[in-house]
N, CA, C and O atoms as a Maestro MAE file, in Angstrom:
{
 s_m_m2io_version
 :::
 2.0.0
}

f_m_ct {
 s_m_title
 :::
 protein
 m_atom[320] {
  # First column is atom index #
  i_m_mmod_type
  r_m_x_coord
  r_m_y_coord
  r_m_z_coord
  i_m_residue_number
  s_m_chain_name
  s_m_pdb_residue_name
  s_m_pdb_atom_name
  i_m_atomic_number
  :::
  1 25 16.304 -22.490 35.067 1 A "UNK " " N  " 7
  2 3 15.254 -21.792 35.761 1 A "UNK " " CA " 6
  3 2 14.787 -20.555 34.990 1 A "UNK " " C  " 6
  4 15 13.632 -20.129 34.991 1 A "UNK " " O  " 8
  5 25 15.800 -20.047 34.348 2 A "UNK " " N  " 7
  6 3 15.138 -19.108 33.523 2 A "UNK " " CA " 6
  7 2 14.461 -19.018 32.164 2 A "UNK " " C  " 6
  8 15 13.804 -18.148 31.592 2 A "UNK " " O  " 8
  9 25 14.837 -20.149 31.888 3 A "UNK " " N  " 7
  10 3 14.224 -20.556 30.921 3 A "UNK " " CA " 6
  11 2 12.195 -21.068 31.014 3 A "UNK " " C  " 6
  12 15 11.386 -21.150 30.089 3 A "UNK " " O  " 8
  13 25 12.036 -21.265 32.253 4 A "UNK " " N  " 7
  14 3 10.819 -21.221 33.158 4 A "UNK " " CA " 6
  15 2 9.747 -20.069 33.092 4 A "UNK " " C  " 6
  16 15 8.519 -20.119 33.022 4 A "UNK " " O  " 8
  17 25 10.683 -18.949 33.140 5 A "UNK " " N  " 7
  18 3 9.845 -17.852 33.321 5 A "UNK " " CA " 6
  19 2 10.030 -17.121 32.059 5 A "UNK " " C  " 6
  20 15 9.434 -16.044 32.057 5 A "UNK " " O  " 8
  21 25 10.682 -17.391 30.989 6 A "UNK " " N  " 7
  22 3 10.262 -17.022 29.962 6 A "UNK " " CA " 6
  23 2 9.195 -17.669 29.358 6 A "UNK " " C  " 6
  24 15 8.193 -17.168 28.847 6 A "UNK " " O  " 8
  25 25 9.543 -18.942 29.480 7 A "UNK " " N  " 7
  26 3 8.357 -19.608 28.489 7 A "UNK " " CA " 6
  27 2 6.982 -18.969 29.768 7 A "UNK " " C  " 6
  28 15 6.149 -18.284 29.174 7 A "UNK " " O  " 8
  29 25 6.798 -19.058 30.740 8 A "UNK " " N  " 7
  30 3 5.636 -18.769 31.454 8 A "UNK " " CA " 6
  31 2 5.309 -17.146 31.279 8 A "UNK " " C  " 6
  32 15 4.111 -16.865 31.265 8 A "UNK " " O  " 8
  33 25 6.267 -16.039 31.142 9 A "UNK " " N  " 7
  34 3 6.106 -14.902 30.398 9 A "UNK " " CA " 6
  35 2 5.439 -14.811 28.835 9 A "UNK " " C  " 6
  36 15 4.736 -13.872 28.460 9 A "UNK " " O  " 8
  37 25 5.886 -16.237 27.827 10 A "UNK " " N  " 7
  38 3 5.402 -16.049 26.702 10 A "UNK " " CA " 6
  39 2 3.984 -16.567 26.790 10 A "UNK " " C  " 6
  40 15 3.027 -16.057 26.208 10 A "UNK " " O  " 8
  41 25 3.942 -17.599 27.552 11 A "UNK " " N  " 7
  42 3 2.637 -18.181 27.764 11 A "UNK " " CA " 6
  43 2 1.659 -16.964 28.491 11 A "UNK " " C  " 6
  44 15 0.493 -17.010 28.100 11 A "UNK " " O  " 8
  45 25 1.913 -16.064 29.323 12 A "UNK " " N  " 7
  46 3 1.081 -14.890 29.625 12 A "UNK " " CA " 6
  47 2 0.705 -14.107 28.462 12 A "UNK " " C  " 6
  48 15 -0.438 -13.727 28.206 12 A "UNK " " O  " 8
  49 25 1.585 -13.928 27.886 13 A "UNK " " N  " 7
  50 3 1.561 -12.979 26.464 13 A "UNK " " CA " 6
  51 2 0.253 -13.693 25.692 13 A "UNK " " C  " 6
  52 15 -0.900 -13.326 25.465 13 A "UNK " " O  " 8
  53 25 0.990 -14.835 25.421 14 A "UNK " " N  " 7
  54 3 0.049 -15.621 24.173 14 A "UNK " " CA " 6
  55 2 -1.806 -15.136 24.549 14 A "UNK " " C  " 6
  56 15 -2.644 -14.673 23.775 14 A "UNK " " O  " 8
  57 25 -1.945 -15.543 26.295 15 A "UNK " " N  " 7
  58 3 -3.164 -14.822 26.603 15 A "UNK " " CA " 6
  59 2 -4.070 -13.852 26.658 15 A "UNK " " C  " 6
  60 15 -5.279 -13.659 26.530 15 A "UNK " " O  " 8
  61 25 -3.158 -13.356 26.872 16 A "UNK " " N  " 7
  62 3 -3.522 -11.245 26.613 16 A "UNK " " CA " 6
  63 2 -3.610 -10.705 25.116 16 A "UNK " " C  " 6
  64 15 -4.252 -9.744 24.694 16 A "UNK " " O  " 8
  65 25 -2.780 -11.598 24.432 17 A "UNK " " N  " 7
  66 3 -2.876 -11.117 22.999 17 A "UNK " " CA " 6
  67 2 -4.553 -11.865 22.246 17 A "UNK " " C  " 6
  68 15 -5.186 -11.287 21.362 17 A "UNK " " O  " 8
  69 25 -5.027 -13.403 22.960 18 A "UNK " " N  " 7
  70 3 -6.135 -13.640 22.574 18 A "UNK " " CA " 6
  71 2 -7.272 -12.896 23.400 18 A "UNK " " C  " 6
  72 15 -8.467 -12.982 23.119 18 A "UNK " " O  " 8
  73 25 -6.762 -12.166 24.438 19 A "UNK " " N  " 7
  74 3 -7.904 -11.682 24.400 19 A "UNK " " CA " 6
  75 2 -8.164 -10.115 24.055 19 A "UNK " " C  " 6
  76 15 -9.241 -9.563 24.280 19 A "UNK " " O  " 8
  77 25 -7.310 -9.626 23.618 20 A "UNK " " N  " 7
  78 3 -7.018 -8.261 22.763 20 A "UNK " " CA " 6
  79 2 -7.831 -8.608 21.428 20 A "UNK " " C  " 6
  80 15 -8.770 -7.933 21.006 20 A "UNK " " O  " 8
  81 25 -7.298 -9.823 20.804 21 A "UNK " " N  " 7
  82 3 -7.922 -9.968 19.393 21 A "UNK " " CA " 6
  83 2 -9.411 -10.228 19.599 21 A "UNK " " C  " 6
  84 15 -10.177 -10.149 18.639 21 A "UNK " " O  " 8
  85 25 -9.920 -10.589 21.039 22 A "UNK " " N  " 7
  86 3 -11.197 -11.373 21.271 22 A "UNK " " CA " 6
  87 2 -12.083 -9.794 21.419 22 A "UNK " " C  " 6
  88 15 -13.140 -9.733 20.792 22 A "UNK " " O  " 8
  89 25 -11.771 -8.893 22.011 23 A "UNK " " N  " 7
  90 3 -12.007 -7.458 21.959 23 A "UNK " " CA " 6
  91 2 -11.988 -6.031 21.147 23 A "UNK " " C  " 6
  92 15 -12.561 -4.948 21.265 23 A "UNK " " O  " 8
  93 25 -11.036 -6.602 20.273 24 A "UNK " " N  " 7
  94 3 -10.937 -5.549 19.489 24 A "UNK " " CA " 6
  95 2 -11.735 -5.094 18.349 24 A "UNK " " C  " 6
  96 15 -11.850 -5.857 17.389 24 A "UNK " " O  " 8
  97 25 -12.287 -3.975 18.335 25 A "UNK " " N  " 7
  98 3 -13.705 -3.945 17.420 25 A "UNK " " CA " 6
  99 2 -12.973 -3.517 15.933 25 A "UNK " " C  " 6
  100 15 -13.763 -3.684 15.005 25 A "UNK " " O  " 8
  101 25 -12.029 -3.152 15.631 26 A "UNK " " N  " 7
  102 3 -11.788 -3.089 14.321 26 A "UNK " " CA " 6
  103 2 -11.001 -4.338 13.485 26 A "UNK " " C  " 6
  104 15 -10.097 -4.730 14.224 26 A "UNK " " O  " 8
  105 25 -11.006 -4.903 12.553 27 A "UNK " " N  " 7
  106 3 -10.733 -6.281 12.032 27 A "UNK " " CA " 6
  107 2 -9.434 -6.562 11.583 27 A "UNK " " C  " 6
  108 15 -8.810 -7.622 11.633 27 A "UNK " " O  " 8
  109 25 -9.035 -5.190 11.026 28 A "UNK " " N  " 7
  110 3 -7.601 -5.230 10.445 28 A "UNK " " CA " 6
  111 2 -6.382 -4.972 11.834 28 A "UNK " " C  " 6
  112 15 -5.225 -5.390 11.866 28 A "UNK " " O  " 8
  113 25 -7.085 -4.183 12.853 29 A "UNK " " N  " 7
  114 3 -6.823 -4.625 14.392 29 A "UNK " " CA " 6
  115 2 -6.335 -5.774 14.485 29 A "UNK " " C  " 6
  116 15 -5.191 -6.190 14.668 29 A "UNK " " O  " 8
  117 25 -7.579 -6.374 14.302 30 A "UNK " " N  " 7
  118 3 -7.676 -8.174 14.966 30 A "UNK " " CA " 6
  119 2 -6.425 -8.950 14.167 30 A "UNK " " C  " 6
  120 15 -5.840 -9.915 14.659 30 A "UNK " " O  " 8
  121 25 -6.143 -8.447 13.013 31 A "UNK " " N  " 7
  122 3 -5.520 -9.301 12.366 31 A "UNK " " CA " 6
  123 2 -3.996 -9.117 12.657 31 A "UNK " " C  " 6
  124 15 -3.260 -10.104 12.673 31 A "UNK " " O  " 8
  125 25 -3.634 -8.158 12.831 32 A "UNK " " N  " 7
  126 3 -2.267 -7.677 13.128 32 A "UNK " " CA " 6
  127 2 -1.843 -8.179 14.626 32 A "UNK " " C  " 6
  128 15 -0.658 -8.339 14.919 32 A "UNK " " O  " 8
  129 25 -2.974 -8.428 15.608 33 A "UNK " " N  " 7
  130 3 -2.658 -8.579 17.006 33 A "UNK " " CA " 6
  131 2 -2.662 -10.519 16.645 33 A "UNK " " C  " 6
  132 15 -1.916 -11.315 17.216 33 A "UNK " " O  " 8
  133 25 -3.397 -10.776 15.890 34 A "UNK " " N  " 7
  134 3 -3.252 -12.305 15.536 34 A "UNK " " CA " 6
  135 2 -1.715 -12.454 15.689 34 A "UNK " " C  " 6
  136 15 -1.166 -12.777 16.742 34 A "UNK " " O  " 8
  137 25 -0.944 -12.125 14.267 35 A "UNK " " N  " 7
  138 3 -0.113 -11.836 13.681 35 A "UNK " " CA " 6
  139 2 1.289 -11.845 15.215 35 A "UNK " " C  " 6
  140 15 2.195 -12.656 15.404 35 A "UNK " " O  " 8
  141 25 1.008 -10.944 15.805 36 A "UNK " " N  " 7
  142 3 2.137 -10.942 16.965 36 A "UNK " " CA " 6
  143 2 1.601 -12.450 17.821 36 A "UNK " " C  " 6
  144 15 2.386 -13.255 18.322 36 A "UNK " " O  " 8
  145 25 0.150 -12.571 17.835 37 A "UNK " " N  " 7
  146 3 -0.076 -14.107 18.514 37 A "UNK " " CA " 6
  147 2 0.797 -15.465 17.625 37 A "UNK " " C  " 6
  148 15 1.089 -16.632 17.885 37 A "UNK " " O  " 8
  149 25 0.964 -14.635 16.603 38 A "UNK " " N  " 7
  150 3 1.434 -16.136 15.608 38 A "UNK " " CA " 6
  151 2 2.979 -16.030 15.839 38 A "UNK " " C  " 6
  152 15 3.590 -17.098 15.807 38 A "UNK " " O  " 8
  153 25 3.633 -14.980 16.049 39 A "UNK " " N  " 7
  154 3 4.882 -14.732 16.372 39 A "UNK " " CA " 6
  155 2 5.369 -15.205 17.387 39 A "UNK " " C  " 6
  156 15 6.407 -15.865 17.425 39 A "UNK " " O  " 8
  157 25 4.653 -14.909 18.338 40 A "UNK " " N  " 7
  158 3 4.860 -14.977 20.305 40 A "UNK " " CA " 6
  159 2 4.795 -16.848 19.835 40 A "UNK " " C  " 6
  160 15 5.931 -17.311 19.738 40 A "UNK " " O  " 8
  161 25 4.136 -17.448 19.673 41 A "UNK " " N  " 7
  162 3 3.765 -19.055 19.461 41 A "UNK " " CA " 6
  163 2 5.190 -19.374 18.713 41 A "UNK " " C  " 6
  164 15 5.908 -20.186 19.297 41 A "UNK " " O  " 8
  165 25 5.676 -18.819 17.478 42 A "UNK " " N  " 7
  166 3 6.765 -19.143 17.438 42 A "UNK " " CA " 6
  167 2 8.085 -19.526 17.777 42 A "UNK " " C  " 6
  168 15 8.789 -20.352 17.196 42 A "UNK " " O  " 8
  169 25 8.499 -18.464 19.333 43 A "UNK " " N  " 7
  170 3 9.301 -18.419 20.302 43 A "UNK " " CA " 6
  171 2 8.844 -19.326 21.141 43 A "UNK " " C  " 6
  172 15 9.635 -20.154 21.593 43 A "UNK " " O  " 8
  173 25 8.063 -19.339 21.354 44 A "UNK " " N  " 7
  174 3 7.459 -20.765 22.642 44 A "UNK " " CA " 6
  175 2 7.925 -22.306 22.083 44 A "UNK " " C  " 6
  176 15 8.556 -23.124 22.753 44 A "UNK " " O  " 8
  177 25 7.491 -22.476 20.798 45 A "UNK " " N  " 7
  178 3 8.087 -23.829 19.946 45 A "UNK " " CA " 6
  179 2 9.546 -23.578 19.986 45 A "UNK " " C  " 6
  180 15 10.204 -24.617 19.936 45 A "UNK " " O  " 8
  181 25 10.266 -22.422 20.066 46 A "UNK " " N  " 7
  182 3 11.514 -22.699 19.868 46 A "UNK " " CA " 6
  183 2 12.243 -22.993 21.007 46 A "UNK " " C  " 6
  184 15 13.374 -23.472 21.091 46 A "UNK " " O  " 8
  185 25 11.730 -22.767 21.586 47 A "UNK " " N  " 7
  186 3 12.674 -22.748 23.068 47 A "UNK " " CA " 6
  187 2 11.843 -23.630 24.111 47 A "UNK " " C  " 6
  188 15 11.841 -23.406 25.322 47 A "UNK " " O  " 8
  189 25 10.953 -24.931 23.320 48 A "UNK " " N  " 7
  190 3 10.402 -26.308 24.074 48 A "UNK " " CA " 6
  191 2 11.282 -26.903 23.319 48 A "UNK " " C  " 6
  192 15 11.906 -27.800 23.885 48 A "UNK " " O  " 8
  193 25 11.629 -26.631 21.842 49 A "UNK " " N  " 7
  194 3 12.435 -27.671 20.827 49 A "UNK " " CA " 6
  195 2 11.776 -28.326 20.192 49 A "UNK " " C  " 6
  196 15 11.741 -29.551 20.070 49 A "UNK " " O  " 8
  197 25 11.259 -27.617 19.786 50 A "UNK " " N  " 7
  198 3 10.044 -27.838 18.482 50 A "UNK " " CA " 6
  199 2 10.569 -27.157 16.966 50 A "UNK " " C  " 6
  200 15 9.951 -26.385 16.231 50 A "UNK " " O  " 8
  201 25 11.558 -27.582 16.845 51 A "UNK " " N  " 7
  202 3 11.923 -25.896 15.308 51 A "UNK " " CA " 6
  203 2 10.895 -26.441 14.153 51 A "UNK " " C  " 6
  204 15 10.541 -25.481 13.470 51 A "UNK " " O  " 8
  205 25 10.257 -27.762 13.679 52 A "UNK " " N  " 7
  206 3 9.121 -28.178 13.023 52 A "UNK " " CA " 6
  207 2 7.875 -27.498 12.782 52 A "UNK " " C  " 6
  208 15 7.256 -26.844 11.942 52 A "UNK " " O  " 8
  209 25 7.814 -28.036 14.074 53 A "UNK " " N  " 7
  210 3 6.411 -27.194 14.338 53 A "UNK " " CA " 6
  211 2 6.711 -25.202 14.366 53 A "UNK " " C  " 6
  212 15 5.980 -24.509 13.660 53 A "UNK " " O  " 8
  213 25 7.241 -24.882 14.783 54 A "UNK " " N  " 7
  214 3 7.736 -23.319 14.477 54 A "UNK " " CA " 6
  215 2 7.706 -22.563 13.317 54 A "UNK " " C  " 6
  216 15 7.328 -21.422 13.051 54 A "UNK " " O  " 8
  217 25 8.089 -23.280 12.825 55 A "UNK " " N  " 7
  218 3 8.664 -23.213 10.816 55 A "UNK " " CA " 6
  219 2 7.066 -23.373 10.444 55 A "UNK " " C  " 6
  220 15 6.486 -22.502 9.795 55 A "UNK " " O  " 8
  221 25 6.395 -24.584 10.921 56 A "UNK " " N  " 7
  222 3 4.945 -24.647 10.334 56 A "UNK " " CA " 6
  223 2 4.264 -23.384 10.552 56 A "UNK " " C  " 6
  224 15 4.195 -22.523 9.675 56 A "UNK " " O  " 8
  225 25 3.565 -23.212 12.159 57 A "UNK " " N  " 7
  226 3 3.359 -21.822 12.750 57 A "UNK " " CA " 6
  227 2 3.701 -20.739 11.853 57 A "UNK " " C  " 6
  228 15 2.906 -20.120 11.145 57 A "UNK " " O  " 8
  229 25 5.154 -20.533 11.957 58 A "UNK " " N  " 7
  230 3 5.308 -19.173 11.100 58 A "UNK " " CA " 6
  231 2 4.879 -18.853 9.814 58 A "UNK " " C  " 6
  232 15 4.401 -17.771 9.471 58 A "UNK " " O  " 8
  233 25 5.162 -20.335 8.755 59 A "UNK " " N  " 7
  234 3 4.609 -20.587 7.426 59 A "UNK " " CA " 6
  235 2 2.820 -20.165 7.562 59 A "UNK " " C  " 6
  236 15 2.327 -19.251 6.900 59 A "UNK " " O  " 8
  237 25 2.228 -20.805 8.291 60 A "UNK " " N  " 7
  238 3 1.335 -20.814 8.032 60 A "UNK " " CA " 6
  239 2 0.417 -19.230 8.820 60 A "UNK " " C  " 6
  240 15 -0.600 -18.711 8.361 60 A "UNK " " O  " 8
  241 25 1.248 -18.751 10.169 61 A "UNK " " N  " 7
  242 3 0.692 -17.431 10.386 61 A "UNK " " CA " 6
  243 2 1.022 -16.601 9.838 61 A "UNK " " C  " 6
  244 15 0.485 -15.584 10.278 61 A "UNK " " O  " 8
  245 25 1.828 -16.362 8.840 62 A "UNK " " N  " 7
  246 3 2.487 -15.499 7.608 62 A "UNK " " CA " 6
  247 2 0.939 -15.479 6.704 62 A "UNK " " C  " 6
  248 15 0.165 -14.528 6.599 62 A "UNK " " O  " 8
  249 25 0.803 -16.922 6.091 63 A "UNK " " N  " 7
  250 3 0.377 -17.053 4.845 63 A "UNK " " CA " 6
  251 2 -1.246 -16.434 5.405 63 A "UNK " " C  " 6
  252 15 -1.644 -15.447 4.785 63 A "UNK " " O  " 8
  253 25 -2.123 -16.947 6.478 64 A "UNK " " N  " 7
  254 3 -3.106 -15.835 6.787 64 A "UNK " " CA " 6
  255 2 -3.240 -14.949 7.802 64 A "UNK " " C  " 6
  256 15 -4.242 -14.793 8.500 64 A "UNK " " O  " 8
  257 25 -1.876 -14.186 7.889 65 A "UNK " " N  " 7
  258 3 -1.739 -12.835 8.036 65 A "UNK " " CA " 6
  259 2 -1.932 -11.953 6.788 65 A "UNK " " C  " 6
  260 15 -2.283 -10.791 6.993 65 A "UNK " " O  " 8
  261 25 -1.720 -12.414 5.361 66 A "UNK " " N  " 7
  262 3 -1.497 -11.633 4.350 66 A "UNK " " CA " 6
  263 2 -2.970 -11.987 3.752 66 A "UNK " " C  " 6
  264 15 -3.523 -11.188 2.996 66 A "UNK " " O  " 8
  265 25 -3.675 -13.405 4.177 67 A "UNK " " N  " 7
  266 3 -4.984 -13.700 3.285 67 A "UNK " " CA " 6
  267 2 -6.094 -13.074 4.019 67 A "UNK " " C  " 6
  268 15 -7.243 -13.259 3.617 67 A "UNK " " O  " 8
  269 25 -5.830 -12.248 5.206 68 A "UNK " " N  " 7
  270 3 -6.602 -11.678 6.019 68 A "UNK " " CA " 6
  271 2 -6.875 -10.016 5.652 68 A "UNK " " C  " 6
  272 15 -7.895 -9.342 5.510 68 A "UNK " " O  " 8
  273 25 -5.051 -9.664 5.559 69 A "UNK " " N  " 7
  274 3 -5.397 -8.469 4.765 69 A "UNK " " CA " 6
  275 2 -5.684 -7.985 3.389 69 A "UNK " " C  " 6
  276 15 -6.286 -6.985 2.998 69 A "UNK " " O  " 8
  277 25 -5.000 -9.115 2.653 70 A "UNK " " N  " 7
  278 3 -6.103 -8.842 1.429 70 A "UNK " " CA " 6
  279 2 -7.581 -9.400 1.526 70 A "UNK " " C  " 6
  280 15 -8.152 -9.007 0.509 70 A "UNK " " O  " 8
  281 25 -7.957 -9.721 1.863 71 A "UNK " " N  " 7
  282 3 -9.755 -10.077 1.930 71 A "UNK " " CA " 6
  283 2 -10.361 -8.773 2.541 71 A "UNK " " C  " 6
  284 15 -11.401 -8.332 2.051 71 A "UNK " " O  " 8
  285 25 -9.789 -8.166 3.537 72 A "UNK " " N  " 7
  286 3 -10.024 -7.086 4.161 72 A "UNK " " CA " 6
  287 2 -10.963 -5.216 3.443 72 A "UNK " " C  " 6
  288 15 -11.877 -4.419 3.653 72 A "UNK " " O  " 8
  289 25 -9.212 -5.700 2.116 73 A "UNK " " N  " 7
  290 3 -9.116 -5.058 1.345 73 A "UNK " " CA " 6
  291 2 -11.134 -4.545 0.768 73 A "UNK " " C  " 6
  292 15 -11.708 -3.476 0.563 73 A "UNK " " O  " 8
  293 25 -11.575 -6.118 0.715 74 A "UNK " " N  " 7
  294 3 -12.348 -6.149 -0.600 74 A "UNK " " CA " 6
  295 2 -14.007 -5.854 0.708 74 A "UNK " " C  " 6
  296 15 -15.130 -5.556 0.301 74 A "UNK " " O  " 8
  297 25 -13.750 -5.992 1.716 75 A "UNK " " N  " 7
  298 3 -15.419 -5.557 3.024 75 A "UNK " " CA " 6
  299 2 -15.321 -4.581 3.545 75 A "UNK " " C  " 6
  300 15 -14.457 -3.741 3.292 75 A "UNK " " O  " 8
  301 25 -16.371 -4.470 4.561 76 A "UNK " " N  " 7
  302 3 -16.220 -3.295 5.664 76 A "UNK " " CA " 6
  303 2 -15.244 -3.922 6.614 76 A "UNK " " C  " 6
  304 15 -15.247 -5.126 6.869 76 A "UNK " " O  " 8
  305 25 -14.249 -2.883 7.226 77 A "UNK " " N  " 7
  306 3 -13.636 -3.423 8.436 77 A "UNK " " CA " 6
  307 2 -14.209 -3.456 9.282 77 A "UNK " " C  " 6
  308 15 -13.968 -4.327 10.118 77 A "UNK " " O  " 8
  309 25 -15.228 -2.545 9.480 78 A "UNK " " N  " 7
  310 3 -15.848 -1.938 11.072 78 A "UNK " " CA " 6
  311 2 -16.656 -2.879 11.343 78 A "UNK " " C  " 6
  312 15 -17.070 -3.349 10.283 78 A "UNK " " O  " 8
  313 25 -17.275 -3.611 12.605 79 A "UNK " " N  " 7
  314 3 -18.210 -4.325 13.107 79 A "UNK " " CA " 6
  315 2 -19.200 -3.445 13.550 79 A "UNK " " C  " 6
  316 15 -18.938 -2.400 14.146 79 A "UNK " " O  " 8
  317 25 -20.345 -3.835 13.278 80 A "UNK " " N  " 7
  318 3 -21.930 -2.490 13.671 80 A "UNK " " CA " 6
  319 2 -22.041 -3.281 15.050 80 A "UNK " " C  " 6
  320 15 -22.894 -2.961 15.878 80 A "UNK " " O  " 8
  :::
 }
 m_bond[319] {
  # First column is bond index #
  i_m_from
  i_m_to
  i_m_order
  :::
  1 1 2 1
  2 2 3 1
  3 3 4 2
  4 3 5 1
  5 5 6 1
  6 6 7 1
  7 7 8 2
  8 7 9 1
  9 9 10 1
  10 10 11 1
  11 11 12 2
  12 11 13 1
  13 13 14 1
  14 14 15 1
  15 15 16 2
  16 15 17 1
  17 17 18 1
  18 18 19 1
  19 19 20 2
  20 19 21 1
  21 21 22 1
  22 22 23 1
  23 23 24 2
  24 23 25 1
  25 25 26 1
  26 26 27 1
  27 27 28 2
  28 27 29 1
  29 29 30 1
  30 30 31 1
  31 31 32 2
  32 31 33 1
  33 33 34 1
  34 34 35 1
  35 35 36 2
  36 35 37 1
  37 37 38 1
  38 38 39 1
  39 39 40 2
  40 39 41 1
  41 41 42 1
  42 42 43 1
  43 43 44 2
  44 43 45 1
  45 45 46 1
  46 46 47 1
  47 47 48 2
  48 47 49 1
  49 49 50 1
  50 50 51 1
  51 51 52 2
  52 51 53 1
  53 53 54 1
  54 54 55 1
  55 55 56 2
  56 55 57 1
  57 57 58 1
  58 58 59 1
  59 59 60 2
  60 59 61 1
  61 61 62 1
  62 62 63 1
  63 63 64 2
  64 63 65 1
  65 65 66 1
  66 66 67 1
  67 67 68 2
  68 67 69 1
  69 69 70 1
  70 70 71 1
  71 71 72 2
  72 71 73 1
  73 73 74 1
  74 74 75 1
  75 75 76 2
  76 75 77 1
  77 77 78 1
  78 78 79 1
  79 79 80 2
  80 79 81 1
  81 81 82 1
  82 82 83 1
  83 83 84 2
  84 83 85 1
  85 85 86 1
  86 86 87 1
  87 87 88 2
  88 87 89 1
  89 89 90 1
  90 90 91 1
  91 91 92 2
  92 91 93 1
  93 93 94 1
  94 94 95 1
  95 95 96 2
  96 95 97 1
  97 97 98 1
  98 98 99 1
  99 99 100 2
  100 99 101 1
  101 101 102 1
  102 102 103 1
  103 103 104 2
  104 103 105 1
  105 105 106 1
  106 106 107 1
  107 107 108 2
  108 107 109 1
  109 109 110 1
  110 110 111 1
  111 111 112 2
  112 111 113 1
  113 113 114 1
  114 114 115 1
  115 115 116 2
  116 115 117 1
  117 117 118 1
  118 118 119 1
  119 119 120 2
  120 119 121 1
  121 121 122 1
  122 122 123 1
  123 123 124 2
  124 123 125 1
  125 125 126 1
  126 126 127 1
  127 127 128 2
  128 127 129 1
  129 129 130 1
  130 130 131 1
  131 131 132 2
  132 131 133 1
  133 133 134 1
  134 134 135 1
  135 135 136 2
  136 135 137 1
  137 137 138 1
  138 138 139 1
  139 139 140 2
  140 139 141 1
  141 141 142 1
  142 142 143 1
  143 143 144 2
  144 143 145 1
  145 145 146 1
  146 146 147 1
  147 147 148 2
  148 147 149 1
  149 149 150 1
  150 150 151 1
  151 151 152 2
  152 151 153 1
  153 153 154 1
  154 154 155 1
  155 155 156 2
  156 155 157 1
  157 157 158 1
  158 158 159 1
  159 159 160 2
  160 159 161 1
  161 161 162 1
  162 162 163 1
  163 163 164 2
  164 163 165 1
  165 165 166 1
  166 166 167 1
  167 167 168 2
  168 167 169 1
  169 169 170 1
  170 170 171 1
  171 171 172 2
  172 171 173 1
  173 173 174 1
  174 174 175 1
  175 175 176 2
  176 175 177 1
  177 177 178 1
  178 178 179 1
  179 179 180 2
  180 179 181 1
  181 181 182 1
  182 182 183 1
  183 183 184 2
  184 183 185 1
  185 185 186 1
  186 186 187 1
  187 187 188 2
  188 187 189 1
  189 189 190 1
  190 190 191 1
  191 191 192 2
  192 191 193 1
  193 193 194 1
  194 194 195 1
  195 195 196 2
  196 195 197 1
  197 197 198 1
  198 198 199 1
  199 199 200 2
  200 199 201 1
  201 201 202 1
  202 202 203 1
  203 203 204 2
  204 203 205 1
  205 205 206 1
  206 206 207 1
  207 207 208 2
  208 207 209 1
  209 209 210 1
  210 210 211 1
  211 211 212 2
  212 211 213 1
  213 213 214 1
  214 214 215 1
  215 215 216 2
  216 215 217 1
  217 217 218 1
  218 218 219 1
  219 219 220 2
  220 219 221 1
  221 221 222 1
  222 222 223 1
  223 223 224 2
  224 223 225 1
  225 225 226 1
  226 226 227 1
  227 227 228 2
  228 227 229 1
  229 229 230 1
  230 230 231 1
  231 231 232 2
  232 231 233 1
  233 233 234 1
  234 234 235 1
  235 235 236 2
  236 235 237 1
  237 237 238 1
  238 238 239 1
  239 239 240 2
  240 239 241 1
  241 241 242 1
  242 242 243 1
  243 243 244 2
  244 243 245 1
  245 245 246 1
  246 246 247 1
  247 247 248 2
  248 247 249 1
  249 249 250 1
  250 250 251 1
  251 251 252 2
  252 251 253 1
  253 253 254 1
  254 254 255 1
  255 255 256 2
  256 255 257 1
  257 257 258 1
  258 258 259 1
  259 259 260 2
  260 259 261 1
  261 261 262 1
  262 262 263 1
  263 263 264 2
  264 263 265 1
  265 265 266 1
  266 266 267 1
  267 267 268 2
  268 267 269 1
  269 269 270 1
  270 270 271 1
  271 271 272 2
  272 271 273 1
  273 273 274 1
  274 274 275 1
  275 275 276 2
  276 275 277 1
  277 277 278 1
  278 278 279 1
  279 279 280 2
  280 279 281 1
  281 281 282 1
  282 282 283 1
  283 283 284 2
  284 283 285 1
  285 285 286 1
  286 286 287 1
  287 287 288 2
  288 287 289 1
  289 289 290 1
  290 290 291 1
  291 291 292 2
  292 291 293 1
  293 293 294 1
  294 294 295 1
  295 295 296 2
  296 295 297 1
  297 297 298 1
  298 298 299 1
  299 299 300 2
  300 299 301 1
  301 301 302 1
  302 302 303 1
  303 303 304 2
  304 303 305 1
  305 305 306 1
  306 306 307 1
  307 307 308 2
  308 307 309 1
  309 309 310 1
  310 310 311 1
  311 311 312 2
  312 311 313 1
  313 313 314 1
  314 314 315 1
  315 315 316 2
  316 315 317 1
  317 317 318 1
  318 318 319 1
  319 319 320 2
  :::
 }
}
């Protein structure tokens, strides 16, 4: 049973964090709140019993968490 209300706690999270990133007017913002969205998704695969898919997730929200902030690097962050 408790295992219920975590995953339904992470599944709240996962929501609030898309819509933080869906709101947030600065980009390097957006990317870091991704970043905990790609994390929070991680724990949810682990504890349905998914460690595959998890390992993918993390691999791959790692790899553009970092291609986000270097691209960042090179525009404006700010949205007009």
């Amino acid at each position: 049973m408790q295992i219920y209300i975590i995953e339904a706690l992470l599944l709240v999270f996962l929501i609030i964090t898309t819509v933080c990133v869906i709101f947030c007017k600065d980009i390097l913002c957006a990317a870091v709140i991704y970043s905990e969205f790609s994390f929070c998704a991680v724990l949810l695969y682990l504890m349905m019993g998914a460690p595959d898919v998890a390992f993918t997730e993390a691999v791959i929200g790692t790899i553009s968490t970092i291609y986000f902030v270097v691209s960042l690097k090179k525009i404006d962050r700010w949205c007009k």
